[in-house]
gemmi code that builds the backbone of each chain (N, CA, C; Angstrom):
import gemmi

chains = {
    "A": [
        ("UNK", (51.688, 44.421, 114.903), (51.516, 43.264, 115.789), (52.878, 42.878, 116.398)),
        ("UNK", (52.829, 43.176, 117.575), (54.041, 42.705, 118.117), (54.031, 41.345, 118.872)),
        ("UNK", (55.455, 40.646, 118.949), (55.894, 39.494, 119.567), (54.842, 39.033, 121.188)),
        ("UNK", (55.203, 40.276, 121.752), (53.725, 39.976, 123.136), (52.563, 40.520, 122.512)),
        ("UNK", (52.215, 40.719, 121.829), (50.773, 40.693, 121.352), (49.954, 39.345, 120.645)),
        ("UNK", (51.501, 38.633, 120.285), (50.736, 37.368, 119.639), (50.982, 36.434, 120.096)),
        ("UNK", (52.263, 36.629, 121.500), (52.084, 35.447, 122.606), (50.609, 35.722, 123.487)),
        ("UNK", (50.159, 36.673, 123.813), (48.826, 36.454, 124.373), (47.997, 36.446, 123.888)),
        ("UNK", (47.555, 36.456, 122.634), (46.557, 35.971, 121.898), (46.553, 34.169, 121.604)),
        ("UNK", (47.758, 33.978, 122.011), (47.852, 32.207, 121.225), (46.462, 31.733, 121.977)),
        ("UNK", (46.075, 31.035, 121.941), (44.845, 30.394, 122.462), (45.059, 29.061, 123.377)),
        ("UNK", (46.012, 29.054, 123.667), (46.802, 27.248, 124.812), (46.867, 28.394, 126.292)),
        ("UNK", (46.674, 27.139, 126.765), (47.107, 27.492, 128.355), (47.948, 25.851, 128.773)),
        ("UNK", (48.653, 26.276, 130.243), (49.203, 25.349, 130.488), (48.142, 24.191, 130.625)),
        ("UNK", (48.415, 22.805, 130.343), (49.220, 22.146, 130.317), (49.683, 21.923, 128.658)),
        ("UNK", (49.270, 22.794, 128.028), (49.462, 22.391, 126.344), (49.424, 23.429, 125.391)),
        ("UNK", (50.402, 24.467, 126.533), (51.003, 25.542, 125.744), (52.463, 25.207, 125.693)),
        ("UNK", (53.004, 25.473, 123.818), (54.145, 24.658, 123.508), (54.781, 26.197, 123.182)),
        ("UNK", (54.736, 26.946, 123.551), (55.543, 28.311, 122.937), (55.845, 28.791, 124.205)),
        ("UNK", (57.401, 29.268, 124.236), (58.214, 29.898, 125.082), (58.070, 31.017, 125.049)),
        ("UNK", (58.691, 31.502, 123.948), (59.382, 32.435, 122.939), (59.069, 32.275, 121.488)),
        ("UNK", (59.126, 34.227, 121.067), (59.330, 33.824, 119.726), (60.571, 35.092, 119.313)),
        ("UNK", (61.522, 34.566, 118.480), (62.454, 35.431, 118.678), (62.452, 36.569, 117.033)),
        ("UNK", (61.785, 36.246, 116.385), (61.903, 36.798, 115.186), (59.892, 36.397, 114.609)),
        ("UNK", (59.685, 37.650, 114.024), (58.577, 37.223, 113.212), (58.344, 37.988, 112.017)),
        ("UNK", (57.931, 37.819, 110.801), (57.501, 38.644, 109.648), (56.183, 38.122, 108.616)),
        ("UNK", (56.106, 38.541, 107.491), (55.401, 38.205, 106.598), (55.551, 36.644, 106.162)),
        ("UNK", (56.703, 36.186, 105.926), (57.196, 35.316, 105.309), (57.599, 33.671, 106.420)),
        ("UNK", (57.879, 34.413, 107.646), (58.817, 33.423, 108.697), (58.466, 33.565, 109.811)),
        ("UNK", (58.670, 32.790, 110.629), (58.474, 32.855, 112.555), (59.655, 31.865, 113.013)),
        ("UNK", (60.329, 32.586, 114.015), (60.739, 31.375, 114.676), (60.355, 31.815, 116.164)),
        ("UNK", (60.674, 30.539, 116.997), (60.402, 30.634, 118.660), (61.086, 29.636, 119.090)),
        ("UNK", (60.889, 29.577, 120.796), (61.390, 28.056, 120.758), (60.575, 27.665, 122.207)),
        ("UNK", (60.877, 26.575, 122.486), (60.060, 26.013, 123.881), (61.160, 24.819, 124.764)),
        ("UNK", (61.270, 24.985, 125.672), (61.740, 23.933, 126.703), (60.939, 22.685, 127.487)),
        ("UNK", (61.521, 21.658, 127.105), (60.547, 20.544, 127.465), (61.285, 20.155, 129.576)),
        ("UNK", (60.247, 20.675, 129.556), (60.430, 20.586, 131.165), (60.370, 18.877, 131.639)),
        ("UNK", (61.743, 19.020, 132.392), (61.903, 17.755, 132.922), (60.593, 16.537, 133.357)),
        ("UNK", (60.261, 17.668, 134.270), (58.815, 16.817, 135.143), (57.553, 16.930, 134.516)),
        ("UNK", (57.690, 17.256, 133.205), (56.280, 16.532, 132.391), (55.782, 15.410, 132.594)),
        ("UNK", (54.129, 15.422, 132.753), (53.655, 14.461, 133.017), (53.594, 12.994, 132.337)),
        ("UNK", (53.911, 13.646, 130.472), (53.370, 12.876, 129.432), (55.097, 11.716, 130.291)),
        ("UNK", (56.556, 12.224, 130.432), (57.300, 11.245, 130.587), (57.653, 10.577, 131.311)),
        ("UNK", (56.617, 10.144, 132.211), (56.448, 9.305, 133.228), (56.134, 7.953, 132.478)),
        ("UNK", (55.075, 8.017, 131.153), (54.565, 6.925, 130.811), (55.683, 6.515, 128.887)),
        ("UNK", (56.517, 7.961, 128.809), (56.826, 8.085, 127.286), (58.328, 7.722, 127.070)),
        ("UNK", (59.296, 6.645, 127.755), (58.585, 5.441, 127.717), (58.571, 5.057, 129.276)),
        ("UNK", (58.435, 4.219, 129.564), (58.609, 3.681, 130.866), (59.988, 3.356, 131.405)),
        ("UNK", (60.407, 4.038, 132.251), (61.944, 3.998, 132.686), (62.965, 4.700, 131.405)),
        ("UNK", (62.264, 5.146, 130.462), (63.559, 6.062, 129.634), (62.909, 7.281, 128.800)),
        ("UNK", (62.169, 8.001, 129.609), (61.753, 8.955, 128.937), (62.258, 10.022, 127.466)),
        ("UNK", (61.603, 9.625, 126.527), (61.859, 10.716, 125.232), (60.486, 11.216, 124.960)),
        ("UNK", (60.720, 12.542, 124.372), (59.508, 13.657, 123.865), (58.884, 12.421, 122.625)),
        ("UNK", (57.855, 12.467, 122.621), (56.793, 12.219, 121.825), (56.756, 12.535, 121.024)),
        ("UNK", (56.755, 12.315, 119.550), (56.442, 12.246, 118.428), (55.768, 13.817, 117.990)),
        ("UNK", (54.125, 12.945, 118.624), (53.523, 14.362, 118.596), (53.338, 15.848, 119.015)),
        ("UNK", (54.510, 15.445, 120.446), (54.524, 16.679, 120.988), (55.510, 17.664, 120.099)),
        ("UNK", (55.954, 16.976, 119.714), (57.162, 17.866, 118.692), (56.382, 18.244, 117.621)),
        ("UNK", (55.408, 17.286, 117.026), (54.473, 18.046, 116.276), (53.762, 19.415, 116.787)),
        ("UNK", (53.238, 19.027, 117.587), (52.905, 20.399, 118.411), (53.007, 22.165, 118.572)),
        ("UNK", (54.240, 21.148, 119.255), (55.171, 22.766, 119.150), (55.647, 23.393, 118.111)),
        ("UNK", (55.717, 22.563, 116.499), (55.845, 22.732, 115.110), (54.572, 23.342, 114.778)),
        ("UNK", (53.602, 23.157, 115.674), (52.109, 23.753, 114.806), (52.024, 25.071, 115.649)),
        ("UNK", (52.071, 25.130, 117.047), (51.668, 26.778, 118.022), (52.977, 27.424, 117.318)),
        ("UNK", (54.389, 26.852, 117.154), (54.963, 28.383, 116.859), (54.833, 28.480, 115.157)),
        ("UNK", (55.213, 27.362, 114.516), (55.370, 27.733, 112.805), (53.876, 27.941, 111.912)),
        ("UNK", (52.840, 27.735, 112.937), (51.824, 27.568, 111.989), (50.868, 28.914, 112.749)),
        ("UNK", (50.568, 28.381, 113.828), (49.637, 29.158, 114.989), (50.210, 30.860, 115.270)),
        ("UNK", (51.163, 31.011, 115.618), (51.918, 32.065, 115.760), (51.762, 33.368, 114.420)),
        ("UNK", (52.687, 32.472, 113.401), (52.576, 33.034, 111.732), (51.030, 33.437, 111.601)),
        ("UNK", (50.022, 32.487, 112.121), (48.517, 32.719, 111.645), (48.017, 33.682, 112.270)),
        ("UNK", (48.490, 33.418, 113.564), (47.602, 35.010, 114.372), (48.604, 36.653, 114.250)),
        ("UNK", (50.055, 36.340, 113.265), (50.668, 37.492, 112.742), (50.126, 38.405, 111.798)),
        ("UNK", (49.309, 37.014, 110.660), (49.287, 37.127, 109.300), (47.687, 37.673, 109.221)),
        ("UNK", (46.751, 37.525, 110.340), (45.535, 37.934, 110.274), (45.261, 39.180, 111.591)),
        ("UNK", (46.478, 39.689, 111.863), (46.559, 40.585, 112.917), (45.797, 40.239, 114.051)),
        ("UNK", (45.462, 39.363, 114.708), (45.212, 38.952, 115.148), (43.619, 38.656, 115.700)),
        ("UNK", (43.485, 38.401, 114.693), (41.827, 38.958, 114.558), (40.979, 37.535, 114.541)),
        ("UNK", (41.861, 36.718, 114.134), (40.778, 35.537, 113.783), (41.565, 34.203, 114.848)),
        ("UNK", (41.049, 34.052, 115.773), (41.762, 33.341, 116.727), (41.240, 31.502, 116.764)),
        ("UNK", (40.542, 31.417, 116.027), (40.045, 29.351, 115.683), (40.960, 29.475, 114.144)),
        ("UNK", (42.032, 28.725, 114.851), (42.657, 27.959, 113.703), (42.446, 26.461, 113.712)),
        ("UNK", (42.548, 25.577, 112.756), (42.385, 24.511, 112.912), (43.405, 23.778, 112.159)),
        ("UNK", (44.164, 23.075, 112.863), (45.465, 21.948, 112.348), (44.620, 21.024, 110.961)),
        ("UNK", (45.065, 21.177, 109.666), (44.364, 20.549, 109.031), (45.054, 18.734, 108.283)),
        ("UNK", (46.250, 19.313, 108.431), (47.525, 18.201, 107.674), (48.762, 18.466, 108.210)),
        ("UNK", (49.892, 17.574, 108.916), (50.584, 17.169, 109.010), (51.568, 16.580, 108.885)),
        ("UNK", (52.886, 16.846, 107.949), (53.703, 15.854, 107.229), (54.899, 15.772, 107.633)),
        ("UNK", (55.259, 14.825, 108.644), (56.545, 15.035, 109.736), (57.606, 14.122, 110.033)),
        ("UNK", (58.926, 14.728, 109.143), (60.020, 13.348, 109.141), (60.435, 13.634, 110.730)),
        ("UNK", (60.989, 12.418, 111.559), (61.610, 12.861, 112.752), (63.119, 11.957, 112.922)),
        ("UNK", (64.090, 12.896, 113.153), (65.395, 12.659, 112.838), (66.491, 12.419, 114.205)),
        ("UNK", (65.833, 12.804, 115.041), (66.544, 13.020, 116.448), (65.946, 12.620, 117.601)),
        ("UNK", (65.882, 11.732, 118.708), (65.295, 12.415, 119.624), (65.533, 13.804, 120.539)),
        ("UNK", (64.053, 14.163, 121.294), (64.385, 14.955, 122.082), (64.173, 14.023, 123.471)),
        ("UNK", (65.069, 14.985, 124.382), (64.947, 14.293, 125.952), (64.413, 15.652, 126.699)),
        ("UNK", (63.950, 15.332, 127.777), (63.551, 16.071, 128.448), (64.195, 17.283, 129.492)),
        ("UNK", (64.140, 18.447, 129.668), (65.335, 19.562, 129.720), (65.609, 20.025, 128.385)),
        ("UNK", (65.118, 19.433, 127.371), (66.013, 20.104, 125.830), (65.121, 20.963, 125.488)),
        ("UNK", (65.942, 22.606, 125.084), (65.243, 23.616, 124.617), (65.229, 23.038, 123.040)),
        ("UNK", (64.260, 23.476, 122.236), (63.925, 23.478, 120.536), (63.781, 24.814, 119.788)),
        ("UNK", (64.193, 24.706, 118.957), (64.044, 25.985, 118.439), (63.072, 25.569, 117.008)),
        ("UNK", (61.760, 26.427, 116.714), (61.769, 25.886, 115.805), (60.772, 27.483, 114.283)),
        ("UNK", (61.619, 26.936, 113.396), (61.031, 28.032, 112.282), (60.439, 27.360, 111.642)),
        ("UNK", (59.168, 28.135, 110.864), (58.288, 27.728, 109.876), (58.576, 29.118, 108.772)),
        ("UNK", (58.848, 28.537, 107.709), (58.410, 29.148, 105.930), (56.827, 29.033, 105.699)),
        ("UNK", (56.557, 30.374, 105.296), (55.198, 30.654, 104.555), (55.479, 29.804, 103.477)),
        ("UNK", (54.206, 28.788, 102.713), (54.515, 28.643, 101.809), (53.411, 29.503, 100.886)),
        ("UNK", (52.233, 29.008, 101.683), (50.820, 30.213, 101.576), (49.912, 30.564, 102.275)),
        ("UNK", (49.368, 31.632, 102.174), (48.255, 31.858, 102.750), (47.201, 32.310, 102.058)),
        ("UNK", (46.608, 31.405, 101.871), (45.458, 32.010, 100.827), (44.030, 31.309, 101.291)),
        ("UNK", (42.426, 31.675, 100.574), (41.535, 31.220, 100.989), (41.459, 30.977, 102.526)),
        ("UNK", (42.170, 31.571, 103.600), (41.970, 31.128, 104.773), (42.684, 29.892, 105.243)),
        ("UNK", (43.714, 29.474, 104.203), (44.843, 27.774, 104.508), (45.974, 28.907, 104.844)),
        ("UNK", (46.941, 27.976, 105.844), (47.629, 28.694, 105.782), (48.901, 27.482, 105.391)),
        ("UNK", (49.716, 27.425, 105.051), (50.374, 26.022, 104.355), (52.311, 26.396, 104.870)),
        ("UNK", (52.651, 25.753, 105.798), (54.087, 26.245, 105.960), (54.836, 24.950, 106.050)),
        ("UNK", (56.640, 25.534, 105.545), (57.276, 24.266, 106.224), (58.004, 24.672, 107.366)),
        ("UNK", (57.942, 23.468, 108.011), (58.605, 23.885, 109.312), (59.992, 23.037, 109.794)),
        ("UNK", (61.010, 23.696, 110.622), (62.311, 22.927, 110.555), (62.194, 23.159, 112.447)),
        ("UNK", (62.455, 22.225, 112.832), (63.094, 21.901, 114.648), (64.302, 21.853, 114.566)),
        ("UNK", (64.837, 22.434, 115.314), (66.507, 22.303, 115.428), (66.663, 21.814, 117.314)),
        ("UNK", (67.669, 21.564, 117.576), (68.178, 21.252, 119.050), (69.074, 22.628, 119.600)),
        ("UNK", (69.337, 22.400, 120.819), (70.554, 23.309, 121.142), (71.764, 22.972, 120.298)),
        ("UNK", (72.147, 21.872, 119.715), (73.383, 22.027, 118.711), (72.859, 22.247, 117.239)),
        ("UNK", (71.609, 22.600, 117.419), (71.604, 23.524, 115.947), (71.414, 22.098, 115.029)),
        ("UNK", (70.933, 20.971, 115.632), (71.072, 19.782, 114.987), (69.404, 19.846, 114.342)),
        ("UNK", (69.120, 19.559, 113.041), (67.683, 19.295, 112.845), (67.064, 17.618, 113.818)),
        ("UNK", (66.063, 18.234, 114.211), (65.548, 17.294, 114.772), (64.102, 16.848, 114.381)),
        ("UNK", (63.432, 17.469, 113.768), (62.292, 16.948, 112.835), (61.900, 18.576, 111.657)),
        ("UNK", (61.376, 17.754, 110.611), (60.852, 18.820, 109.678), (59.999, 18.479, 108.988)),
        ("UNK", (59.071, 19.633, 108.439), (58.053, 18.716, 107.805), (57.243, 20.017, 107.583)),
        ("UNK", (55.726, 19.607, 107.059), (55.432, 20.458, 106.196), (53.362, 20.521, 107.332)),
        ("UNK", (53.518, 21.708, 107.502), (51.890, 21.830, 108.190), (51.241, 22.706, 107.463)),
        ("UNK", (49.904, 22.790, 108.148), (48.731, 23.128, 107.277), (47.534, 23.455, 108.389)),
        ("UNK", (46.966, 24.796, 108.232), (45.574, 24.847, 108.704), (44.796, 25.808, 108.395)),
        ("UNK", (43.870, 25.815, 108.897), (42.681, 26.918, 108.561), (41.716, 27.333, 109.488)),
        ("UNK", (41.541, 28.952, 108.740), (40.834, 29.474, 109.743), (39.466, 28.916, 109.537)),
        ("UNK", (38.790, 28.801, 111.205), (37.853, 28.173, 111.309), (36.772, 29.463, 111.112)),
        ("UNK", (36.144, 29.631, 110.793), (34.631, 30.888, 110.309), (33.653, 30.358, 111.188)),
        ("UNK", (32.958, 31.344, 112.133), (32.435, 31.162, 112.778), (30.676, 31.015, 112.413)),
        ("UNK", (30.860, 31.574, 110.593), (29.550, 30.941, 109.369), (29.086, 29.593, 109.718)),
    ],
    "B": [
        ("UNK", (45.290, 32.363, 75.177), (44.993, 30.708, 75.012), (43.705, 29.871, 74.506)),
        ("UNK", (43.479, 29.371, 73.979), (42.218, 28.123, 73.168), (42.393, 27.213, 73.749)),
        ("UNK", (41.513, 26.481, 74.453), (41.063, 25.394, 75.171), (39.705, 25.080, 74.898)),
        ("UNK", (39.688, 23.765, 74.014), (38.144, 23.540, 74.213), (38.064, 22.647, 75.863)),
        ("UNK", (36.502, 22.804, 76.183), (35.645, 22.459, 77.268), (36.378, 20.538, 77.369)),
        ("UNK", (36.365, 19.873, 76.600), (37.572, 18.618, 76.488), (39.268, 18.667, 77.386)),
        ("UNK", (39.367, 19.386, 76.827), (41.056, 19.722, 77.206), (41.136, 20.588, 78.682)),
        ("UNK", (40.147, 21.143, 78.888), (40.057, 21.578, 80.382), (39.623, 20.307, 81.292)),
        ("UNK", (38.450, 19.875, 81.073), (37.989, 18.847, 81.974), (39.194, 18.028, 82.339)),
        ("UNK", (40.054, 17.601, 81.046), (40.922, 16.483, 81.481), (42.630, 17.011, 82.136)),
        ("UNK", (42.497, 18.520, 81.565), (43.417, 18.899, 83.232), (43.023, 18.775, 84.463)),
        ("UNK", (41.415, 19.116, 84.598), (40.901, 18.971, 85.627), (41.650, 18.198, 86.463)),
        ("UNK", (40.656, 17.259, 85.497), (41.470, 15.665, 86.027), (42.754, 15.223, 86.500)),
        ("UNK", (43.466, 15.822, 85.929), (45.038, 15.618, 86.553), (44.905, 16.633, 87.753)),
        ("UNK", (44.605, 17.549, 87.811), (44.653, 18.061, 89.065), (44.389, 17.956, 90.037)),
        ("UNK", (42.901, 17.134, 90.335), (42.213, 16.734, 91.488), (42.723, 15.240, 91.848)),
        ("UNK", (43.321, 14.672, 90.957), (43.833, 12.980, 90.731), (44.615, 13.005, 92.652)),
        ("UNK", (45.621, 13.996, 92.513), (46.229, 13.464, 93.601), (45.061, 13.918, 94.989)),
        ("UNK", (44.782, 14.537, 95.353), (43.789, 14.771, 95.906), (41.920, 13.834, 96.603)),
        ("UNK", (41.642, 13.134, 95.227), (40.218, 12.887, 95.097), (40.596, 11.516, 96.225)),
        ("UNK", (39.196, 11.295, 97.107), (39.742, 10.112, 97.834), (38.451, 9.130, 97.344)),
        ("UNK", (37.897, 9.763, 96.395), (37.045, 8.598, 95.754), (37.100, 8.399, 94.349)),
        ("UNK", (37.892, 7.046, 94.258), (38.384, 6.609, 92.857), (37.225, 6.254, 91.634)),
        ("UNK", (36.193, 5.677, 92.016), (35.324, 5.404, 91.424), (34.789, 6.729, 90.750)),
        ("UNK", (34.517, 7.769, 91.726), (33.713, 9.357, 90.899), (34.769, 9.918, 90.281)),
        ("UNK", (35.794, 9.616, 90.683), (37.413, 9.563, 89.838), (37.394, 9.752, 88.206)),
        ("UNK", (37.197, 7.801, 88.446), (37.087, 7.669, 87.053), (36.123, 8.288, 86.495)),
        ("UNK", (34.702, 7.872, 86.662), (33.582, 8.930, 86.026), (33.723, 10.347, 85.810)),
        ("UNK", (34.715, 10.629, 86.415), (34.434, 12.210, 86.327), (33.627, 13.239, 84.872)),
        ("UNK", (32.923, 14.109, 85.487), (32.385, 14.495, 84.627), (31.872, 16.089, 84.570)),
        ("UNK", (31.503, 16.834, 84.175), (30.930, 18.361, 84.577), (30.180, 18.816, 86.036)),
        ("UNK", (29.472, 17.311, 85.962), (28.514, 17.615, 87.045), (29.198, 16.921, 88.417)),
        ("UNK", (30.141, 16.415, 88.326), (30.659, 15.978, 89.165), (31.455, 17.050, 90.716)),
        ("UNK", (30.930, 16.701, 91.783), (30.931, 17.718, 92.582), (32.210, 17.677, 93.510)),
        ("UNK", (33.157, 18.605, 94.022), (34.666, 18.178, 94.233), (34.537, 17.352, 95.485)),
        ("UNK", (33.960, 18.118, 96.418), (33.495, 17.499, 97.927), (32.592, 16.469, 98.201)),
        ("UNK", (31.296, 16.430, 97.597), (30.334, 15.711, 97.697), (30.941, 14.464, 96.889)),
        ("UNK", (31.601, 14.324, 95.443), (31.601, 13.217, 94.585), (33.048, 12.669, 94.920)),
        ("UNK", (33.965, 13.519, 94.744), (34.946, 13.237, 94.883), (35.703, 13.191, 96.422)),
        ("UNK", (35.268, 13.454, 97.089), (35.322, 13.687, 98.817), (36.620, 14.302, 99.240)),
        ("UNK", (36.936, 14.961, 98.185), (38.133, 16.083, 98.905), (37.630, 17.185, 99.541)),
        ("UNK", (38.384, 17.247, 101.118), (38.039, 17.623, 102.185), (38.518, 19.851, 101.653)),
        ("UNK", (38.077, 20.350, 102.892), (38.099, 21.464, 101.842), (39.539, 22.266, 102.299)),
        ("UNK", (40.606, 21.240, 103.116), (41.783, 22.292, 103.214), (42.559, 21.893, 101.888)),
        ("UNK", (41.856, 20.030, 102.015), (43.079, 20.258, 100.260), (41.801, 21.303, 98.618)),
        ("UNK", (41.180, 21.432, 99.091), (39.915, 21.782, 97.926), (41.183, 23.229, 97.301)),
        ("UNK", (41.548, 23.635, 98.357), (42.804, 24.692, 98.831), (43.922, 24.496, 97.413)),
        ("UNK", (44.363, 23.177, 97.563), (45.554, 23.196, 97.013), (44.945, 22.871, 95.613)),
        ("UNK", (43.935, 22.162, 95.519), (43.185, 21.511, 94.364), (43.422, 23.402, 93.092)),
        ("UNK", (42.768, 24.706, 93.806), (42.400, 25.854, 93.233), (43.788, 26.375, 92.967)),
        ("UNK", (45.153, 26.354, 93.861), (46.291, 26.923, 93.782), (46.959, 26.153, 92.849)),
        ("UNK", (46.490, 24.720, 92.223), (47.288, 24.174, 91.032), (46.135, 24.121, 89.943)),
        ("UNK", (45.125, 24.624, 90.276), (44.332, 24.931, 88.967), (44.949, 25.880, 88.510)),
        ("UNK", (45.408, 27.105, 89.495), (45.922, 28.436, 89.118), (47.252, 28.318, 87.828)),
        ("UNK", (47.895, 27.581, 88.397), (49.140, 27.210, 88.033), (48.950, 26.511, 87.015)),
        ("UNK", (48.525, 25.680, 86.466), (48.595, 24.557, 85.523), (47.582, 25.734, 84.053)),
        ("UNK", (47.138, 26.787, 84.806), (46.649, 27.951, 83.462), (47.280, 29.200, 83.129)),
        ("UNK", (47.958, 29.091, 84.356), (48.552, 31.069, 84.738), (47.546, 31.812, 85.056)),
        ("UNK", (46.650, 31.424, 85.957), (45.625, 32.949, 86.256), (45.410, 32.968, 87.455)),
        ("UNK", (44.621, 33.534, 87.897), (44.395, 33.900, 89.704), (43.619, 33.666, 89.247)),
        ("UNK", (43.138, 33.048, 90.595), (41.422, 32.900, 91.048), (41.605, 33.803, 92.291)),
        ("UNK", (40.313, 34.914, 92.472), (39.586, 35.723, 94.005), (38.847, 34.794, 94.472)),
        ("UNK", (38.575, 35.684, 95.427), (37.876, 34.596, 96.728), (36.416, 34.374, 96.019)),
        ("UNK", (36.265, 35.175, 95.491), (34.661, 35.682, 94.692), (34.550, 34.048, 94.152)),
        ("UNK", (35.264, 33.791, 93.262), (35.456, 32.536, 91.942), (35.704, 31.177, 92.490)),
        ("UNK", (36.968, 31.704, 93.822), (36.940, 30.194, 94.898), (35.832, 29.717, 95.586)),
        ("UNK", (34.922, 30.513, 96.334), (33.424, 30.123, 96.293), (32.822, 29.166, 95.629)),
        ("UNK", (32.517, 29.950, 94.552), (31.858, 29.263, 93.495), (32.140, 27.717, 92.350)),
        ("UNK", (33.676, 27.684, 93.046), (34.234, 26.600, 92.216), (33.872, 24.837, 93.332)),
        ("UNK", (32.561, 24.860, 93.204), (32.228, 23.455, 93.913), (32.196, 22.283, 92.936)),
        ("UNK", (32.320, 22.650, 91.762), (32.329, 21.169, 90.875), (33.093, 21.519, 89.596)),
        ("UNK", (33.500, 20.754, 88.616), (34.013, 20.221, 87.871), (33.422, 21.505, 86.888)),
        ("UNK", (31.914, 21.502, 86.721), (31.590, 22.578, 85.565), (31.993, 24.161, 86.049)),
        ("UNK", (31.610, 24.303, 87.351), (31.886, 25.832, 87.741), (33.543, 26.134, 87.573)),
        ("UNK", (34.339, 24.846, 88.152), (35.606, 25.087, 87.486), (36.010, 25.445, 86.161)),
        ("UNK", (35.597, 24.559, 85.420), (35.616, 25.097, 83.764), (35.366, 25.958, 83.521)),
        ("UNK", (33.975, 26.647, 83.778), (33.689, 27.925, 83.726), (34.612, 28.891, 84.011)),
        ("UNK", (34.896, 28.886, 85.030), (36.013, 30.034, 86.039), (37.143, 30.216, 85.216)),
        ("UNK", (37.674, 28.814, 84.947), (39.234, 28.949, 83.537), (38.755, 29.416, 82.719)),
        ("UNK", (37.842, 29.240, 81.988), (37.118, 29.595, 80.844), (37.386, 31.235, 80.549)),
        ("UNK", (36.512, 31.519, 81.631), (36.495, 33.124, 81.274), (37.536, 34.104, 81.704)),
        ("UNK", (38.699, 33.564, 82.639), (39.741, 33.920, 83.024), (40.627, 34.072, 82.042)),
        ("UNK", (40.489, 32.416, 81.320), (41.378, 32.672, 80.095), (41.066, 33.498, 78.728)),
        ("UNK", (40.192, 34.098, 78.852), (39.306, 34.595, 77.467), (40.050, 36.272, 77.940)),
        ("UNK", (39.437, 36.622, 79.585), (39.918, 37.503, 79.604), (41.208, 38.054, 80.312)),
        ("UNK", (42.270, 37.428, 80.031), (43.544, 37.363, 79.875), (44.280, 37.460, 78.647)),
    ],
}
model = gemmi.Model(1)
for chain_id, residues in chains.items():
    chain = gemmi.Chain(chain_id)
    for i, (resn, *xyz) in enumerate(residues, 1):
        res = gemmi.Residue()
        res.name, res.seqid = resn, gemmi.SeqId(i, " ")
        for name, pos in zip(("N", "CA", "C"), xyz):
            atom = gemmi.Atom()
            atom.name, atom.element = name, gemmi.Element(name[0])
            atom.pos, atom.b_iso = gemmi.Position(*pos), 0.0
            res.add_atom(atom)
        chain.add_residue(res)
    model.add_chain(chain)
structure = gemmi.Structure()
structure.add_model(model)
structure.setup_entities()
C-alpha cells in the first residue's frame, strides 16, 4: 500500500479534506501534514475580525491523517467506513490561518476492528500544538 | 491459576467500573448482567473493556470469544476456560 494509494482512497473531498500529504507511513506510525488556507470559509466567522483555526478543525486533521490514513494502511485498504468513535484533545497553541501542521499518530491498537492512536500536531517551529489520544472503528456493513 | 467464579466476577467489576455509564446495573452487577444493554457501554469502549480483561488475566481473547463476550457470565466463562487452558 503505497502513500498515493491511501491518499485516494481517503474518503473526504473538498471542502473537508484535511490531508495534504503524508510523508512517512508503517505498521506502527503515520505522519502527514495539511495547510490551513488563508481564505477558508469557517474564518470569516472563527472569530469575527481575528481569525484562529478551530478547535475542531485541528481535531480533524488529527483524525484523516493519525487515525483515517493509519486505518486505511492497516486494513489495506479494503474497508473504507471508519467511524470517529472518541476524542481526547489537549490544545496548546493556536493555529492561524496560512499555517502548515504537521501531524503524527502512534498505534496504540488495533484490534476487534478499534483502532486506538495517540496523536501529536506540531507547527512549522516544530512547536506542539495539540495532542491527544483518538479512536475509531470500522463500520461493517452487517 | 485458581479463580473461583467470586473472584472473577469482582475483577469484572473493576474492569467495566471505569467504563459502565449506568451506575445503578453497576452496583447490581451480576452474571446475567448484560455489558451494553445493562450497563450501557457503547461498543468502541466494549473494545477496551476485553483488552483490560486480557490484561488484568494474561490471556488473549480471538475474535471467536470477543463475540460472544456480551455479559458478565459469557465473560467468566471465556477467563474461565482460557485460564484452565493456559
Amino acid at each position: 500500500m503505497t502513500i498515493d494509494n491511501i491518499l485516494a482512497k481517503l474518503p473526504y473531498a473538498k471542502p473537508f479534506l484535511f490531508v495534504d500529504a503524508l510523508h512517512a507511513i508503517d505498521e506502527e506510525k503515520v505522519s502527514g501534514s495539511f495547510t490551513f488556507h488563508p481564505e477558508m470559509e469557517v474564518y470569516k466567522g472563527h472569530f469575527k475580525h481575528h481569525p484562529v483555526t478551530p478547535g475542531v478543525l485541528l481535531t480533524e486533521v488529527m483524525a484523516q491523517i493519525g487515525l483515517v490514513c493509519l486505518g486505511i494502511y492497516l486494513t489495506n485498504g479494503e474497508q473504507l467506513s471508519f467511524a470517529l468513535t472518541s476524542a481526547d484533545v489537549e490544545f496548546l497553541k493556536p493555529v492561524y490561518p496560512g499555517e502548515t501542521v504537521t501531524v503524527t499518530g502512534y498505534k496504540q491498537y488495533f484490534r476487534f476492528g478499534k483502532l486506538k492512536c495517540k496523536v501529536v500536531m506540531v507547527n512549522e517551529k516544530m512547536e506542539e500544538v495539540c495532542t491527544g489520544t483518538l479512536a475509531g472503528m470500522i463500520i461493517s456493513g452487517k | 491459576m485458581q479463580m473461583d467464579r467470586t473472584t472473577l466476577l469482582a475483577t469484572i467489576r473493576e474492569v467495566v467500573t471505569p467504563y459502565a455509564k449506568n451506575q445503578e446495573a453497576l452496583q447490581q452487577l451480576n452474571e446475567d448482567t448484560d455489558f451494553i444493554k445493562d450497563l450501557k457501554i457503547n461498543s468502541a469502549n466494549l473494545v477496551d473493556v476485553i483488552l483490560d480483561v486480557e490484561e488484568k488475566f494474561n490471556i488473549i481473547i480471538d475474535n471467536e470469544s470477543m463475540e460472544k463476550m456480551i455479559n458478565v457470565k459469557a465473560a467468566i466463562d471465556i477467563v474461565e476456560s482460557k485460564l484452565a487452558g493456559s
